[in-house]
N, CA, C and O atoms as a CHARMM CRD file, in Angstrom:
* protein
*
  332
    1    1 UNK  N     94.37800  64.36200 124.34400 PROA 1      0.00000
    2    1 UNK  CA    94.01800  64.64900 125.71500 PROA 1      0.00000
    3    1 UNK  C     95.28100  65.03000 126.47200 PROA 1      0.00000
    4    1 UNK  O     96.32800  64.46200 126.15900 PROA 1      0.00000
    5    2 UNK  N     95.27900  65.82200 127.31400 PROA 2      0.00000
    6    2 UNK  CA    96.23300  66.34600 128.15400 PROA 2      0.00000
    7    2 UNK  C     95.72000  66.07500 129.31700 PROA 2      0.00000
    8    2 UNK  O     94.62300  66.33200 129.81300 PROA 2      0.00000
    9    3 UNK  N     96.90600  65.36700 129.80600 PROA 3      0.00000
   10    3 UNK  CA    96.34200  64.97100 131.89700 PROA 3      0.00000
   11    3 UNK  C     97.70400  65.37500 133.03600 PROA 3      0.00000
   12    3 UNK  O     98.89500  65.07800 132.94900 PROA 3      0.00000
   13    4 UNK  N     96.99300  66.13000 134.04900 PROA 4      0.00000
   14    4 UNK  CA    98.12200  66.91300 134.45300 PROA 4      0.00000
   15    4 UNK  C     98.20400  65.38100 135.32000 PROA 4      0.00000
   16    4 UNK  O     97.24000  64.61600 135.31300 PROA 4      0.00000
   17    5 UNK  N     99.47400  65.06600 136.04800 PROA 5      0.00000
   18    5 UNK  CA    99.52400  64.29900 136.71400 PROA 5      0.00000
   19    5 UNK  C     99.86400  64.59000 138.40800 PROA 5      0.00000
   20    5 UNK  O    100.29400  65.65400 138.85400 PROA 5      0.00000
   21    6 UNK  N     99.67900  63.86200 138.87700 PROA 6      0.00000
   22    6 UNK  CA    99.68000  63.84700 140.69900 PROA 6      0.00000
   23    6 UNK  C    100.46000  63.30900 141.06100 PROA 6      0.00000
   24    6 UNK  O    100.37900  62.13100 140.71300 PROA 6      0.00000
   25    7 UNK  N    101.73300  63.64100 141.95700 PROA 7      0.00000
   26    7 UNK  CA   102.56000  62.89300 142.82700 PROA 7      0.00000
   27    7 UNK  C    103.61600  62.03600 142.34900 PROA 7      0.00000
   28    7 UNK  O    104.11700  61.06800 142.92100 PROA 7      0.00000
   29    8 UNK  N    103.89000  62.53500 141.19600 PROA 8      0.00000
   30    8 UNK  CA   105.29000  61.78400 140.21300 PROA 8      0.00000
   31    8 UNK  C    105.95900  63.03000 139.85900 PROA 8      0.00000
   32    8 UNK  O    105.49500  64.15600 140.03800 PROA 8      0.00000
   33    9 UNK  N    107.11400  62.73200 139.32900 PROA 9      0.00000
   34    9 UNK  CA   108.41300  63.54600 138.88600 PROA 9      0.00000
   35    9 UNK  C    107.70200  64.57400 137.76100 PROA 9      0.00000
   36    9 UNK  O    107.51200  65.78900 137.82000 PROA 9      0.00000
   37   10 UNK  N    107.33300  63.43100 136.53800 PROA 10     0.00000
   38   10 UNK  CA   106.57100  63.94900 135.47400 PROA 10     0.00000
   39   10 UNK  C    105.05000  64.85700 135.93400 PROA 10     0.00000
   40   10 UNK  O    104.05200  64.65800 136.62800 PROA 10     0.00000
   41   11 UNK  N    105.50100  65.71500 135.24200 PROA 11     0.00000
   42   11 UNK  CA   103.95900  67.05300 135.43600 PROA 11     0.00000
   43   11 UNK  C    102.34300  66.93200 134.24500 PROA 11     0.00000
   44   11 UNK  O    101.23000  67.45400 134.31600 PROA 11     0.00000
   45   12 UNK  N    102.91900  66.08800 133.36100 PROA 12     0.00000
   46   12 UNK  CA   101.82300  65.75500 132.10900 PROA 12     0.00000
   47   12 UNK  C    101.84800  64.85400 131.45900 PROA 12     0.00000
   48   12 UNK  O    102.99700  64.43300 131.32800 PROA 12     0.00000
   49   13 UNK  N    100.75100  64.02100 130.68800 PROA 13     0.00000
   50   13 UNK  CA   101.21800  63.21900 129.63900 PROA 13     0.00000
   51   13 UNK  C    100.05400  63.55700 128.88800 PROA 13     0.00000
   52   13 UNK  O     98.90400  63.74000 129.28600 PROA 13     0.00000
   53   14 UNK  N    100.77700  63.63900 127.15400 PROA 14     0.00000
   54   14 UNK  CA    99.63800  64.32500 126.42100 PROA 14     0.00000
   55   14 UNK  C     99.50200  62.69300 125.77400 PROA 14     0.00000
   56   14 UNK  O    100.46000  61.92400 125.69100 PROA 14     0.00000
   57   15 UNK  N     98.15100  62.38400 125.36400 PROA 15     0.00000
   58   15 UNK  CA    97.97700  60.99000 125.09500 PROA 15     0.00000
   59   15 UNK  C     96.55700  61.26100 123.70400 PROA 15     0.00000
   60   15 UNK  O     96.00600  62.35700 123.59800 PROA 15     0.00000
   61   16 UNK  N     96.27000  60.31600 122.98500 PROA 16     0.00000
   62   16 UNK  CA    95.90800  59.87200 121.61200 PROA 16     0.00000
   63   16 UNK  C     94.93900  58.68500 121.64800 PROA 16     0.00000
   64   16 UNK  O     95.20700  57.48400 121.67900 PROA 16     0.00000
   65   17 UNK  N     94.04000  59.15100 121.63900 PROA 17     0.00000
   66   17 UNK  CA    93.63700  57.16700 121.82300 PROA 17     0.00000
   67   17 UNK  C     91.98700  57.41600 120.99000 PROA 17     0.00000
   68   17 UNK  O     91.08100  58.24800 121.01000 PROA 17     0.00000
   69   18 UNK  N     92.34800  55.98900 120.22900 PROA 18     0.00000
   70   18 UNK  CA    91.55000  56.24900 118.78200 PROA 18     0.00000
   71   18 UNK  C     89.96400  55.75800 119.30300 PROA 18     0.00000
   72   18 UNK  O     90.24600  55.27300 120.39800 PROA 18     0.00000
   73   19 UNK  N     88.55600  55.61300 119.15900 PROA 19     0.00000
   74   19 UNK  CA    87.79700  55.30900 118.89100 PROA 19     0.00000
   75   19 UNK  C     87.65100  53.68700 119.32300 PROA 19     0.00000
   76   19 UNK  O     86.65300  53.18500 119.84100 PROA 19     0.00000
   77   20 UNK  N     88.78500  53.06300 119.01000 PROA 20     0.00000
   78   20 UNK  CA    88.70500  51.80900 119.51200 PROA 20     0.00000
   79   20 UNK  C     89.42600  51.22100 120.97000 PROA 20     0.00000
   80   20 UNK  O     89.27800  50.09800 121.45300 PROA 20     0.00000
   81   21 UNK  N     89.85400  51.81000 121.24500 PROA 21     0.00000
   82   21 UNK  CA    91.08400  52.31100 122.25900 PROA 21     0.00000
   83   21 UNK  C     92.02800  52.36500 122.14000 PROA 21     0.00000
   84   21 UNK  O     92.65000  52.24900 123.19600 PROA 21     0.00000
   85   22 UNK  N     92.77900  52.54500 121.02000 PROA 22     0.00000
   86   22 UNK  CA    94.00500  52.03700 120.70500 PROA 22     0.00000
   87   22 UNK  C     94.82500  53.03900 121.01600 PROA 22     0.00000
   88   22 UNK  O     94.45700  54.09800 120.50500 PROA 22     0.00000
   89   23 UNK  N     95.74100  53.11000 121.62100 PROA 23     0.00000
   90   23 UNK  CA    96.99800  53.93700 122.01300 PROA 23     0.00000
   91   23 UNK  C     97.73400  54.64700 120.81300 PROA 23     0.00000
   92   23 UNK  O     98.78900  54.16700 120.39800 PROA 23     0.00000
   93   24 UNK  N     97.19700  55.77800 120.25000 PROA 24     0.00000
   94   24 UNK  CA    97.90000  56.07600 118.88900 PROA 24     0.00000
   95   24 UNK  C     99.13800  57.20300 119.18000 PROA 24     0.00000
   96   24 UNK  O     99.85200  57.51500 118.22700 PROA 24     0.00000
   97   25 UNK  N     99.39800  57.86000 120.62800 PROA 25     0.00000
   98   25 UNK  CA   100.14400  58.47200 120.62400 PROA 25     0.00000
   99   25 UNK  C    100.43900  58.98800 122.37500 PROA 25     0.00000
  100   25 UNK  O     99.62100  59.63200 123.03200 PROA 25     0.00000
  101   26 UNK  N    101.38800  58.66000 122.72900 PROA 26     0.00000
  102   26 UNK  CA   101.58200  59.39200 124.44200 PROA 26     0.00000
  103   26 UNK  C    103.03900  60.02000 124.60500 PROA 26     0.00000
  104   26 UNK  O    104.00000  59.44700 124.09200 PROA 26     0.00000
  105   27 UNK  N    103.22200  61.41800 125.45500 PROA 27     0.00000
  106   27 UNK  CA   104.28500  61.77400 125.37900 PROA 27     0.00000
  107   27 UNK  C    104.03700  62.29700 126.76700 PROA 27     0.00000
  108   27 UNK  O    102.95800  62.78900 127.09800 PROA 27     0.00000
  109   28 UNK  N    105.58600  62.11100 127.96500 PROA 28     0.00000
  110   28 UNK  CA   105.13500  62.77000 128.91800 PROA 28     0.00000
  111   28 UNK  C    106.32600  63.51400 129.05300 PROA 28     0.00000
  112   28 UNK  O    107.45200  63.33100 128.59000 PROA 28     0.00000
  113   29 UNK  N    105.58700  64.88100 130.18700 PROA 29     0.00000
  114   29 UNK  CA   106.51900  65.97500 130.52600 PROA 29     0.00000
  115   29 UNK  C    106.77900  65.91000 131.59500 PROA 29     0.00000
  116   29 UNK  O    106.05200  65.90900 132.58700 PROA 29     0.00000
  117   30 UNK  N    108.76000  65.79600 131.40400 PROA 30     0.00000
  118   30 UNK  CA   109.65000  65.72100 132.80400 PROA 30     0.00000
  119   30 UNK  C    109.32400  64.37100 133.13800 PROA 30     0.00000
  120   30 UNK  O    108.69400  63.56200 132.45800 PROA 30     0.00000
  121   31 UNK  N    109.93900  64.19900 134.51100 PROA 31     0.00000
  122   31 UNK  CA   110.24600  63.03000 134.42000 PROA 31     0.00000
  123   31 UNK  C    111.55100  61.92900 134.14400 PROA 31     0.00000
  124   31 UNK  O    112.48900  62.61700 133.74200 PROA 31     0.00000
  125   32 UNK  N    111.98800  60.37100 134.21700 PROA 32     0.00000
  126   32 UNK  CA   112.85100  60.18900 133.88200 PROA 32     0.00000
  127   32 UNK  C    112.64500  59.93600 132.70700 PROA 32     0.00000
  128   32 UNK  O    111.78800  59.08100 132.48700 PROA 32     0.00000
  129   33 UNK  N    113.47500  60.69400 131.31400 PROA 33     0.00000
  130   33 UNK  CA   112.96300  60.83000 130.28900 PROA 33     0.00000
  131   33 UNK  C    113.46900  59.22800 129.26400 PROA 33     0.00000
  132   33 UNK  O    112.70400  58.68500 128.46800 PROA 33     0.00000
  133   34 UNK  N    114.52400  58.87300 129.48900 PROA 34     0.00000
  134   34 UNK  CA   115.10900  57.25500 128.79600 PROA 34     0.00000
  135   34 UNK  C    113.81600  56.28900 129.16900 PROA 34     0.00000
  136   34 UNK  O    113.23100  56.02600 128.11900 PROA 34     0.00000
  137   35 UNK  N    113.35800  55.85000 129.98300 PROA 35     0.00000
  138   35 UNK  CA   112.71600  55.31400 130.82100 PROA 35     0.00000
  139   35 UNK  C    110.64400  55.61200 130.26000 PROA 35     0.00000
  140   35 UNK  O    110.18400  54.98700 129.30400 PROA 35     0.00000
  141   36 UNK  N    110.06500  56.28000 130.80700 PROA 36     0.00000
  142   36 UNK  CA   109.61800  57.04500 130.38400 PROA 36     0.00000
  143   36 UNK  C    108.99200  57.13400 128.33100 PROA 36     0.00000
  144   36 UNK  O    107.91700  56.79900 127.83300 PROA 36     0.00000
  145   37 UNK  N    110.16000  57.68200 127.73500 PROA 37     0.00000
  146   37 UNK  CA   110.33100  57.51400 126.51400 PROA 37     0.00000
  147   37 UNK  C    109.90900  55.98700 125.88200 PROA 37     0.00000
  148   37 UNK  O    109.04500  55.70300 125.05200 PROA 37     0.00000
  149   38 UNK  N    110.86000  55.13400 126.60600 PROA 38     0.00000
  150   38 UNK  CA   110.43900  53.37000 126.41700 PROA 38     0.00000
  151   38 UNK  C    108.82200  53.32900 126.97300 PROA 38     0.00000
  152   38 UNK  O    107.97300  52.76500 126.28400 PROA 38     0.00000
  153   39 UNK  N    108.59200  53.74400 127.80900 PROA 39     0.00000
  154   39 UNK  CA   106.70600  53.14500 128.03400 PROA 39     0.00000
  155   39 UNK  C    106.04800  53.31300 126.81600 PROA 39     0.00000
  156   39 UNK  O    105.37100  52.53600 126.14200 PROA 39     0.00000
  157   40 UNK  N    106.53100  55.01900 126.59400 PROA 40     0.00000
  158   40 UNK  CA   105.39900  55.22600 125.32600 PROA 40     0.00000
  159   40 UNK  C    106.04000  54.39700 123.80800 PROA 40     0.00000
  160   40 UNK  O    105.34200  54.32800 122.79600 PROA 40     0.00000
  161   41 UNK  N    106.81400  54.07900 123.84700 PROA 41     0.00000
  162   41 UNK  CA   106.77300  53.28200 122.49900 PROA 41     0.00000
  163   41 UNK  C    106.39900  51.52800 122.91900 PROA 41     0.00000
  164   41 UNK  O    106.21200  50.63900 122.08900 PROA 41     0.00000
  165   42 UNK  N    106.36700  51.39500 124.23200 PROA 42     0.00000
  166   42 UNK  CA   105.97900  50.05900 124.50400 PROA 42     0.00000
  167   42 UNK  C    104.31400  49.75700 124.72300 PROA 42     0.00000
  168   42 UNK  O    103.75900  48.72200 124.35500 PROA 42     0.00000
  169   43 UNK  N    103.72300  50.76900 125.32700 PROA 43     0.00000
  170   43 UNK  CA   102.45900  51.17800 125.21400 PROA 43     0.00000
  171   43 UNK  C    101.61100  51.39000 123.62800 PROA 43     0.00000
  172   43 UNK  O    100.57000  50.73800 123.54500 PROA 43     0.00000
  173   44 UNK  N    101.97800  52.22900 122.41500 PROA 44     0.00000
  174   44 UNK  CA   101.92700  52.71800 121.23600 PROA 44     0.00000
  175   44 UNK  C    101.29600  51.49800 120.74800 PROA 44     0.00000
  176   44 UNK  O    101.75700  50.43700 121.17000 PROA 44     0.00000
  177   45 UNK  N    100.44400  51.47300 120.03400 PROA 45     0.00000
  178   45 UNK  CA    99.70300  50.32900 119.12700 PROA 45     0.00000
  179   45 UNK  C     98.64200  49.58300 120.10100 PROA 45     0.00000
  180   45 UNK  O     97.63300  49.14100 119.55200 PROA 45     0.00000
  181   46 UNK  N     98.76900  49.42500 121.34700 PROA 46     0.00000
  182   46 UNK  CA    98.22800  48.92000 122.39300 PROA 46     0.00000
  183   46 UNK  C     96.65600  49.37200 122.72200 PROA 46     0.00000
  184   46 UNK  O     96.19600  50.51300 122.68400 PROA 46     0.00000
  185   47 UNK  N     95.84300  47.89200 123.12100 PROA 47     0.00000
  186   47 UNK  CA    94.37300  48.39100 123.80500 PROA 47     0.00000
  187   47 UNK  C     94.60800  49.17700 124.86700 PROA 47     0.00000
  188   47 UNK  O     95.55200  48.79600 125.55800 PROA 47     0.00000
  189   48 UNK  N     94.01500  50.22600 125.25100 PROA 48     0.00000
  190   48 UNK  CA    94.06400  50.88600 126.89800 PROA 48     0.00000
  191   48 UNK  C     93.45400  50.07300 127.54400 PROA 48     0.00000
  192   48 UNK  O     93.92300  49.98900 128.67900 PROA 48     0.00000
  193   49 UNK  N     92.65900  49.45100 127.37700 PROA 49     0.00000
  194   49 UNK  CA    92.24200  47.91600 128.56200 PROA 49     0.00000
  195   49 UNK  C     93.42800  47.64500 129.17800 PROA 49     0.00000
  196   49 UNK  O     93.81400  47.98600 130.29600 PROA 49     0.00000
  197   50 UNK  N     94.20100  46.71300 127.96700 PROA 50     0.00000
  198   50 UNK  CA    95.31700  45.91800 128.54300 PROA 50     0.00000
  199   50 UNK  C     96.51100  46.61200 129.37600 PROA 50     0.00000
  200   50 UNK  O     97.05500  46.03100 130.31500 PROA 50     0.00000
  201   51 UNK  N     96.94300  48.17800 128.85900 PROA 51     0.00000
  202   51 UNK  CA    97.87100  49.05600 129.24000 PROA 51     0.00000
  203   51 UNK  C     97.40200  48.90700 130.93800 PROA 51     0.00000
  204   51 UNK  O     98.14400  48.48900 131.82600 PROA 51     0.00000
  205   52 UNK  N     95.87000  49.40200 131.12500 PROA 52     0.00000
  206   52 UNK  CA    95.38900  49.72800 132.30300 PROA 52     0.00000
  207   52 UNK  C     95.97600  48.81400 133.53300 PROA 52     0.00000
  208   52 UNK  O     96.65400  48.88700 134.55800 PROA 52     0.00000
  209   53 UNK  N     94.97400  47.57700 132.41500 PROA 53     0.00000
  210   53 UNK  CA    95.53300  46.23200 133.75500 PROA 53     0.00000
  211   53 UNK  C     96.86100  45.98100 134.10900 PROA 53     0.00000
  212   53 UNK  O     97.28800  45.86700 135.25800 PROA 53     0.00000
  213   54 UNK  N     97.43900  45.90900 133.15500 PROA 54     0.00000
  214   54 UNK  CA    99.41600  46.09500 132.92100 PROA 54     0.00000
  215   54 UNK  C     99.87700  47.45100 134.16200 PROA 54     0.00000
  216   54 UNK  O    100.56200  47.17400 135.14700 PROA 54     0.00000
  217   55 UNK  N     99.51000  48.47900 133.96600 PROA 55     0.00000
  218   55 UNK  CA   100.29400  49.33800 134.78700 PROA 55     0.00000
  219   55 UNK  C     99.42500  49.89600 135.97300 PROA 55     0.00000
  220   55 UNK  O    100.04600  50.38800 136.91500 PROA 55     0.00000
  221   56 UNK  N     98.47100  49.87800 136.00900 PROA 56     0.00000
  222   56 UNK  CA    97.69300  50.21800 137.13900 PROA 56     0.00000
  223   56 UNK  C     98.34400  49.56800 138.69700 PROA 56     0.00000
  224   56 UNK  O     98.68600  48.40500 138.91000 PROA 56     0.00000
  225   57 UNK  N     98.38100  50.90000 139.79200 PROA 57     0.00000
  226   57 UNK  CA    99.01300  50.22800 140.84200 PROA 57     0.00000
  227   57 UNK  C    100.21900  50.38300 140.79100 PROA 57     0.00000
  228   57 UNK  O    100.59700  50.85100 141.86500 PROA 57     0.00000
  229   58 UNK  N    101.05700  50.23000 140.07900 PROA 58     0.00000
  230   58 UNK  CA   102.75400  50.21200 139.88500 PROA 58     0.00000
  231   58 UNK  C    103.17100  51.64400 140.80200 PROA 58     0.00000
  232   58 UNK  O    102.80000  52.75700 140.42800 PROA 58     0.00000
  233   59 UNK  N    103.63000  51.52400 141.49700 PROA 59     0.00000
  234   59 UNK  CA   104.35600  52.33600 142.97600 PROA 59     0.00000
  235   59 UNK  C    105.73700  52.54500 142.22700 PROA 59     0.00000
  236   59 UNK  O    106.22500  51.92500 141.28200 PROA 59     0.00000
  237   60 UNK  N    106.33500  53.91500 143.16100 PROA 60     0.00000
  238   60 UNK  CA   107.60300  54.69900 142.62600 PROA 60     0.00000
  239   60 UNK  C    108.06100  54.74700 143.86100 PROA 60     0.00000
  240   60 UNK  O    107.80300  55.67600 144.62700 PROA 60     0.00000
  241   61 UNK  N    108.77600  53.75200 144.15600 PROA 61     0.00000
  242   61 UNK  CA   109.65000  54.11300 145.74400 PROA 61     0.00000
  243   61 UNK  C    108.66200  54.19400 146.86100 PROA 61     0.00000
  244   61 UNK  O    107.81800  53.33700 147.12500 PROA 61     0.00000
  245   62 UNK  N    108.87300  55.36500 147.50800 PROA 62     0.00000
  246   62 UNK  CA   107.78300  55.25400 148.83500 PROA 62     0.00000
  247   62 UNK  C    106.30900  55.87700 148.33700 PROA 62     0.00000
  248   62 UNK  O    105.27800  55.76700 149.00000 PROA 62     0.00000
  249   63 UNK  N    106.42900  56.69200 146.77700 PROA 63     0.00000
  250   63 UNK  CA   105.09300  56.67600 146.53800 PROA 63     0.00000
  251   63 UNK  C    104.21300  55.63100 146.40400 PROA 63     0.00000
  252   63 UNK  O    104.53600  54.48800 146.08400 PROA 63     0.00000
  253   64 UNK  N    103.00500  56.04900 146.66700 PROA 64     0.00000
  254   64 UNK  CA   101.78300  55.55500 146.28900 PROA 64     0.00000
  255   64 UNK  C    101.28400  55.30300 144.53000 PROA 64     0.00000
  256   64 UNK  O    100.49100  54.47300 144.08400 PROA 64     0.00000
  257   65 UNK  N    102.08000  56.35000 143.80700 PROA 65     0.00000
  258   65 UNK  CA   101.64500  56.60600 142.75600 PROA 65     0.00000
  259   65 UNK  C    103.02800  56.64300 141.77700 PROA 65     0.00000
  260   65 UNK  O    104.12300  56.91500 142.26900 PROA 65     0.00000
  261   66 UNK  N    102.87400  56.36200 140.45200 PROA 66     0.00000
  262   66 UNK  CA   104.31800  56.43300 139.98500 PROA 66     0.00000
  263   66 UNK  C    103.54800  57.09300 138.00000 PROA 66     0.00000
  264   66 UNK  O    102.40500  57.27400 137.58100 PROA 66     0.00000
  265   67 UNK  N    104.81300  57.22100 137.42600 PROA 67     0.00000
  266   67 UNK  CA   104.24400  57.55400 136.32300 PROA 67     0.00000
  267   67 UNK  C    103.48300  56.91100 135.25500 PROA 67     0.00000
  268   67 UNK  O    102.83300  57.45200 134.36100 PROA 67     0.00000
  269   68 UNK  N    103.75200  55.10300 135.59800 PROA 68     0.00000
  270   68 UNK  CA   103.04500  54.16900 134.66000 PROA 68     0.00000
  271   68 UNK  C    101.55100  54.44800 135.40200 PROA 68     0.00000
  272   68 UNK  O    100.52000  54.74900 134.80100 PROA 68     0.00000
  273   69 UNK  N    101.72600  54.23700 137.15200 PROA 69     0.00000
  274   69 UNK  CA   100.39400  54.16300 137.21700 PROA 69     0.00000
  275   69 UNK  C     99.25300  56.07400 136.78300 PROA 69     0.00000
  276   69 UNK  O     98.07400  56.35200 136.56600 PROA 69     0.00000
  277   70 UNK  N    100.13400  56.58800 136.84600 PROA 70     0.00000
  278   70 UNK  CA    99.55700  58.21700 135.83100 PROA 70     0.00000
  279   70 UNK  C     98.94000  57.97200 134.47900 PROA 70     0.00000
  280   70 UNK  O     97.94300  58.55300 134.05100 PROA 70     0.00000
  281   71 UNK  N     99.68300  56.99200 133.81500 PROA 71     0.00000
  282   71 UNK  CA    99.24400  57.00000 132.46000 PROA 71     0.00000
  283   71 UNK  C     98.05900  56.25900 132.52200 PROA 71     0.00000
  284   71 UNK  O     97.06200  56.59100 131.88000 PROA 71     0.00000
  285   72 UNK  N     98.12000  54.69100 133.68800 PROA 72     0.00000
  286   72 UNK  CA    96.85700  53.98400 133.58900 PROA 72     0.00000
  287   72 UNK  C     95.61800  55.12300 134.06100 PROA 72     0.00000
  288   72 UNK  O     94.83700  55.42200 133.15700 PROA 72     0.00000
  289   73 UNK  N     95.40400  55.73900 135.34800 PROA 73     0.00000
  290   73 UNK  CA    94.63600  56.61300 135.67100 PROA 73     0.00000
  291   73 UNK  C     94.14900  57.71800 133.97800 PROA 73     0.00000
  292   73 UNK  O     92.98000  57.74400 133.59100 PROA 73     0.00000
  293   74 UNK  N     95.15900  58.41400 133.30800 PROA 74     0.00000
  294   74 UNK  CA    94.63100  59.16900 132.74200 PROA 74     0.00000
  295   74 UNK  C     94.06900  57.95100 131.01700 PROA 74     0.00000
  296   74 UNK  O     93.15200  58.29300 130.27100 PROA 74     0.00000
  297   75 UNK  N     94.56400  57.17300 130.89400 PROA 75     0.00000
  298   75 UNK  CA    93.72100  56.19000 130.06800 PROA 75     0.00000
  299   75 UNK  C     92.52300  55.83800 130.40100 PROA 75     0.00000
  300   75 UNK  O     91.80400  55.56400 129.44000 PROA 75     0.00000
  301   76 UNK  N     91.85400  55.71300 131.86900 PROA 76     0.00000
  302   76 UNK  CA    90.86900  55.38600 132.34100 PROA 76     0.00000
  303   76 UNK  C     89.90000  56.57800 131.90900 PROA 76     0.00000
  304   76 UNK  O     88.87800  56.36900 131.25500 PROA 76     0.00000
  305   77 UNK  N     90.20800  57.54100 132.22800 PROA 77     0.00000
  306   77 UNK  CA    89.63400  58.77900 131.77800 PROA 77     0.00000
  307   77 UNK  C     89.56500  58.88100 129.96800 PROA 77     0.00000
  308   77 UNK  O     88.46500  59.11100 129.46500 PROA 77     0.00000
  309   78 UNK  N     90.28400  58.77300 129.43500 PROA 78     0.00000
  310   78 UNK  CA    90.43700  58.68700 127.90200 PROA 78     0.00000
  311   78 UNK  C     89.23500  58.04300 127.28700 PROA 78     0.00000
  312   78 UNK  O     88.55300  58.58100 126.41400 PROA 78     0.00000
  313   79 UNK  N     88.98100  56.65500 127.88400 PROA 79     0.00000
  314   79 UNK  CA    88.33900  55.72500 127.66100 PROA 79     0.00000
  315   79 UNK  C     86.92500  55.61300 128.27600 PROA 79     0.00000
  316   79 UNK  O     86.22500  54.68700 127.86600 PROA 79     0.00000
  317   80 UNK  N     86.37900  56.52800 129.29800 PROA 80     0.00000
  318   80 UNK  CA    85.39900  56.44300 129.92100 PROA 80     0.00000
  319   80 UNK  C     85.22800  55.40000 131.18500 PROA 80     0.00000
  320   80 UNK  O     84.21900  54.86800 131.64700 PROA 80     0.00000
  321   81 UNK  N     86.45400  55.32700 131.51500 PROA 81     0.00000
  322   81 UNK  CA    86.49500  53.97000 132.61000 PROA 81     0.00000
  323   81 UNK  C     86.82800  54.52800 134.24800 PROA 81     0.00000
  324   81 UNK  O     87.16200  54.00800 135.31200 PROA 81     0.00000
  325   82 UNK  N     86.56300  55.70000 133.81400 PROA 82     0.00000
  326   82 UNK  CA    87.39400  56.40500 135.27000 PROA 82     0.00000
  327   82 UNK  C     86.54800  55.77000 136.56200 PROA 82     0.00000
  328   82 UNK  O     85.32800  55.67500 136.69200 PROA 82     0.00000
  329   83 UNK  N     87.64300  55.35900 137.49300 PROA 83     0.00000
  330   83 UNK  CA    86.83700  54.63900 138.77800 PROA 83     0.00000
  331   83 UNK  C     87.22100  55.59600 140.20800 PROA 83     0.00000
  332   83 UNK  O     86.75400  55.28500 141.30400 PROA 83     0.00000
């Protein structure tokens, strides 16, 4: 799945997620890439349930929106949970 993202540095994250929900693969474009790089291998193996509840909400400075909470939003969608 490819999800363009809203109101963060990063412009995409292409994401993997198996049948059970399992996080089998996420990579995002732009962005702070050290940073960033660490979510998706800290995320990787992971339920998207738990990712969701974990990063959902998480703010970037004076945004509203930041790139963890991008990935929870486009997992919601992945998963059929979109609210």
């Amino acid at each position: 799945m490819i999800y363009r993202t809203r109101g963060t540095c990063s412009t995409q994250i292409d994401l993997d997620v198996d049948e059970n929900h399992i996080i089998k693969h996420v990579a995002f474009t732009g962005g702070c890439n050290g940073n960033l790089k660490g979510i998706c291998k800290l995320v990787t193996g992971r339920k998207a349930e738990d990712v969701i509840e974990t990063l959902k909400g998480t703010t970037c400075g004076f945004k509203s929106t930041s790139c963890p909470d991008q990935l929870a939003r486009a997992l919601e969608i992945a998963i059929g949970q979109e609210q």
